[in-house]
N, C-alpha and C positions, 0 to 999 in steps of 0.2 A: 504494500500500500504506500504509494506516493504521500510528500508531505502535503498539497494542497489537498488530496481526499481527508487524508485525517483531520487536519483543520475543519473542513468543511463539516465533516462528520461532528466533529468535538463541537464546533461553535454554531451551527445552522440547522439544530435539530432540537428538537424540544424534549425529546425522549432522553438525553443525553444532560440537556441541562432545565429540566423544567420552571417555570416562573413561581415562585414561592406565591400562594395563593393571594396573602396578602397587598401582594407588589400587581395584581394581574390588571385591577382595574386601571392603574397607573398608567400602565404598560400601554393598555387597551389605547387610554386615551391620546398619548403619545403616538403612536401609529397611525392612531387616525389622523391626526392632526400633519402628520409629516407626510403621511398620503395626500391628502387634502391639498399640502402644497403644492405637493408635487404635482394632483393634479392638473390646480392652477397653474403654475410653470407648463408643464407639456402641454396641456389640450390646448389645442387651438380656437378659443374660445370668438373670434372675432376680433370687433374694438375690443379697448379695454380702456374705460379713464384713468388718465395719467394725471399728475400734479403738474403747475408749471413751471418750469425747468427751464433752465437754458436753450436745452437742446429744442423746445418746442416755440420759446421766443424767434429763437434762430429761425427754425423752419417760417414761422406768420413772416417777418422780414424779409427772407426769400421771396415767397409765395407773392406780398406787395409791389418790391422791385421786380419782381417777372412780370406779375401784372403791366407794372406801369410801362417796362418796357413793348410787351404784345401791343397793349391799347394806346401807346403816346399818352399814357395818363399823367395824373401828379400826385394820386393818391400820396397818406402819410399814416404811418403804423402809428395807433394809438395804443392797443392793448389787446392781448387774447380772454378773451371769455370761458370758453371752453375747451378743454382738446382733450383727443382720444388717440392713440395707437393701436395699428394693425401689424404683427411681425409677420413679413412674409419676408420674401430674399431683400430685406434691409428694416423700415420698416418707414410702414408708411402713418402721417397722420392727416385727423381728419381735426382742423382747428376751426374754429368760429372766433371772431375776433373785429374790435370796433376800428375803422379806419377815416380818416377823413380827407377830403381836399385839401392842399395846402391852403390856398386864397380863402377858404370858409374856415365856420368853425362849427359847423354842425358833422354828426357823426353818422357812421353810416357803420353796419351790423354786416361783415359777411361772412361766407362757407368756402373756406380753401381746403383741398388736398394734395399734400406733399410726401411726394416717394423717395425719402435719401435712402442714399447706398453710400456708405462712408467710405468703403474699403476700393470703390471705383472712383471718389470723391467727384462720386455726381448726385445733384436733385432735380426732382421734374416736376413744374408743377401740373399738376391732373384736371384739376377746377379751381376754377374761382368764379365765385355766382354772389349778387347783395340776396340778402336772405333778409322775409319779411318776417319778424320777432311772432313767439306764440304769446300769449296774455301774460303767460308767469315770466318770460323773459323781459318784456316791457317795463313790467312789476321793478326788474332789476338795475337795468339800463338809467342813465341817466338822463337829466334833462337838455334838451338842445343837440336829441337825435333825428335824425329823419332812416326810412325804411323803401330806399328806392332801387 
């Protein structure tokens, strides 16, 4: 018997070292819980909200300058609202974020997605659409927006 069978044998079988009754619920709860992560990590759950980060400030500022570049705009990044990530081959995010005119001061609410791939040190942006607010998001926005 090779040493990794004995190992295996000695440490990965319950018959050999079973859980002291007392410890079991512990145990229980412990594996679930690391399973549970673990699920979270692997499954590919879709989005996922993220906190805002750098990395997602980064992407809204992107997403604005491409814009203005595509449309000869002047937009100007004021703030992200929301954002979510997708991991697929980099990961892409889906941000909502208040932008405005330079010459104006009124705000305007849109929906960008941006696909970085860091390790090709490229990003794309995918959309950029203004997005008309739901009632609870108005609720949150401030005053001396517009939804065009």
């Amino acid at each position: 018997m090779n040493t990794k069978s004995r190992f295996l044998r000695r440490f990965c079988t319950d018959t050999t070292y079973p859980i002291p009754p007392n410890l079991k619920r512990e145990y229980d709860v412990r594996s679930m819980a690391i399973t549970e992560g673990f699920r979270r990590i692997c499954k590919a759950e879709g989005k996922v909200p993220v906190e805002i980060g750098e990395r997602e400030v980064a992407a809204a500022r992107f997403a604005v300058d491409e814009y203005n570049k595509r449309q000869n705009d002047d937009l100007s990044y004021e703030r992200v609202v929301k954002a979510e990530r997708l991991l697929v081959a980099g990961s892409k995010y889906y941000l909502i974020m208040e932008v405005k005119k330079k010459e104006r001061e009124e705000l305007k609410i849109c929906k960008a997605e941006v696909w970085d791939r860091p390790w090709l040190k490229q990003k794309q942006l995918k959309v950029f659409e203004f997005k008309r607010p739901t009632a609870e998001a108005e609720a949150k926005v401030k005053p001396g927006y517009s939804c065009e």
